[in-house]
C-alpha positions as semicolon CSV with decimal commas, in nm:
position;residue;x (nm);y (nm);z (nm)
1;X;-2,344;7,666;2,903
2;X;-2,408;7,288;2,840
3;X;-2,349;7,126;2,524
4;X;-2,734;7,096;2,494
5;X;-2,801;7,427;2,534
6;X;-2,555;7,539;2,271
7;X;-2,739;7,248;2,035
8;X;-3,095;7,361;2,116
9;X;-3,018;7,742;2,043
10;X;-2,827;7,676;1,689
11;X;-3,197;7,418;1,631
12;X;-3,361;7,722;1,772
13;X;-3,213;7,893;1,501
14;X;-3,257;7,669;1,197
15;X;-3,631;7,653;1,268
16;X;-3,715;7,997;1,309
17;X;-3,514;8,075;1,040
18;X;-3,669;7,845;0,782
19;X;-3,985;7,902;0,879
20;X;-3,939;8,267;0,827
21;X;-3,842;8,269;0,494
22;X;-4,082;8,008;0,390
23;X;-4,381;8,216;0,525
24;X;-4,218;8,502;0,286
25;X;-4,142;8,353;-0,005
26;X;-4,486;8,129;0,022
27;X;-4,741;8,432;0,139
28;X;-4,605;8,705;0,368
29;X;-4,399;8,870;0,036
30;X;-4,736;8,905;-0,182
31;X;-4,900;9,063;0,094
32;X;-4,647;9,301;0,195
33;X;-4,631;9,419;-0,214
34;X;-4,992;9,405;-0,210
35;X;-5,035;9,653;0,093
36;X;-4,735;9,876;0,087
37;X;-4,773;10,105;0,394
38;X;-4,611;10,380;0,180
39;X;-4,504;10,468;-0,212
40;X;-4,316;10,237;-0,372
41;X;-4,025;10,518;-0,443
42;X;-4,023;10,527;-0,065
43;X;-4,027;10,171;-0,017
44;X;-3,704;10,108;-0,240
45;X;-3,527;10,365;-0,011
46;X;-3,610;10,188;0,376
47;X;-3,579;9,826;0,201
48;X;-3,279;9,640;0,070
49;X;-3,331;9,421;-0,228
50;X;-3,157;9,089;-0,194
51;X;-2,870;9,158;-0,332
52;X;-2,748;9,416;-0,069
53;X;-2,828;9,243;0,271
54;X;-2,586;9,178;0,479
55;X;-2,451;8,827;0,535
56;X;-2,329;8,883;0,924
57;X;-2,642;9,112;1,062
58;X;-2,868;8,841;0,904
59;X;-2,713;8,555;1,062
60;X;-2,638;8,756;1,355
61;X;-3,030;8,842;1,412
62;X;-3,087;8,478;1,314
63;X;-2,845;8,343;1,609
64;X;-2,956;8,597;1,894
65;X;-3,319;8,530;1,803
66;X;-3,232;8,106;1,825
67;X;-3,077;8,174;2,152
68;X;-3,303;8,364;2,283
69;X;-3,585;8,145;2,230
70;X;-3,344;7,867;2,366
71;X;-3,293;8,069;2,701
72;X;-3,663;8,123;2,732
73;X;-3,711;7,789;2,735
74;X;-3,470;7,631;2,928
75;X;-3,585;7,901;3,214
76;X;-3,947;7,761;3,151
77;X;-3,805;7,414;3,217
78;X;-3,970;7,255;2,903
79;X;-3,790;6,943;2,809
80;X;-4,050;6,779;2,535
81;X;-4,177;6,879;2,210
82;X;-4,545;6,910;2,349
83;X;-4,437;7,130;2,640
84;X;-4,245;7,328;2,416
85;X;-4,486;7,399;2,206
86;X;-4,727;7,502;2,497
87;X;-4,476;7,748;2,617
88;X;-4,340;7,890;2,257
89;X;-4,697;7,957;2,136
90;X;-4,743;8,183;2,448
91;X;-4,408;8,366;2,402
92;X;-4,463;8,365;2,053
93;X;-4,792;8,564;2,034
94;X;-4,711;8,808;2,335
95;X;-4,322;8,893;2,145
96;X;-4,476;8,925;1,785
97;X;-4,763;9,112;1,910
98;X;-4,587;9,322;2,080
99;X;-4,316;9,371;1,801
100;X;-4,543;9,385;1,479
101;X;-4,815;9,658;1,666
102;X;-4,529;9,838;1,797
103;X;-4,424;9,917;1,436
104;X;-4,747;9,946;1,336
105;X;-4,813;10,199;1,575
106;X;-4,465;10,434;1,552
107;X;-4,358;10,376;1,215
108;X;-4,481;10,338;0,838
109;X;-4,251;9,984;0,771
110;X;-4,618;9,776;0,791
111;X;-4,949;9,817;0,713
112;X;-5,231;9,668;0,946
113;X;-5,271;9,406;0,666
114;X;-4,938;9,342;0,701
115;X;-4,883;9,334;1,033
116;X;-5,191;9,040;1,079
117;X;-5,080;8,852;0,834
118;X;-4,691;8,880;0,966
119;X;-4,831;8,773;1,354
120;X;-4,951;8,453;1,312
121;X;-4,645;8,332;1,073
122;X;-4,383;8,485;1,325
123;X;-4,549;8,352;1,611
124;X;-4,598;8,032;1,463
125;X;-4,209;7,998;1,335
126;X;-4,118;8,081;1,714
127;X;-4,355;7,835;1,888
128;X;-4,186;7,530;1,670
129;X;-3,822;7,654;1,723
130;X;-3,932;7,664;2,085
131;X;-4,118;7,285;2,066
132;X;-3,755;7,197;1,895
133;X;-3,574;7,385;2,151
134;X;-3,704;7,229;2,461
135;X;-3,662;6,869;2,286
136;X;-3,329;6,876;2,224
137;X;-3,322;7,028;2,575
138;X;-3,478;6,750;2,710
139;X;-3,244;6,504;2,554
140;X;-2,941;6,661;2,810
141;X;-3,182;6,442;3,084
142;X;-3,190;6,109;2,889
């Protein structure tokens, strides 16, 4: 593992992660309580409030995803923003996709609002961590 590669997956992971929560705080969050795929009373039961998440899973989840966006990318061999971006929007779209209409499908945690207004803000937050990813990649070369 090269120090680039260690660098591109902890960028990886900033810009996923950021994205992320912007999309929920700015407009995923009032669609979700807008469109709840089940009561509220049930709701509260499947979904911790902020309070009680925990610290490690989150930034756990939040480093695996940054790395593995990182290793799809180096294995692409993008090494600039632009091809990054070409190959993250790809991965993006099929991974969400299949992610947020597998849910959909087998369990109640979305509904299909939900779940089309989640795709395009995951898959967006992916293909820019990957754009980042492959830079910083490409700067191993320089």
């Amino acid at each position: 593992m090269s120090k680039h590669f260690i660098l591109s997956g902890l960028a990886a992971t900033v810009v996923n992660l950021l994205m992320n929560a912007g999309a929920y705080f700015l407009f995923l969050k009032d669609v979700f309580e807008a469109n709840p795929p089940v009561s509220a009373a049930f709701y509260e039961q499947l979904v911790r409030p902020p309070g009680q998440l925990i610290g490690w899973a989150m930034a756990a989840t939040s480093l695996t995803m940054g790395f593995f966006i990182a290793t799809v990318i180096q294995w692409s061999g993008a090494r600039t923003f632009v091809s990054g971006l070409k190959k993250g929007v790809i991965v993006g779209v099929l991974f969400w996709s299949s992610v947020n209409f597998g849910l959909y499908a087998s369990s109640n945690h979305f509904s299909q609002t939900g779940v089309l207004a989640d795709l395009p803000c995951s898959a967006l937050a992916m293909t820019m961590a990957a754009a980042v990813a492959a830079w910083v990649l490409g700067k191993e070369n320089r």
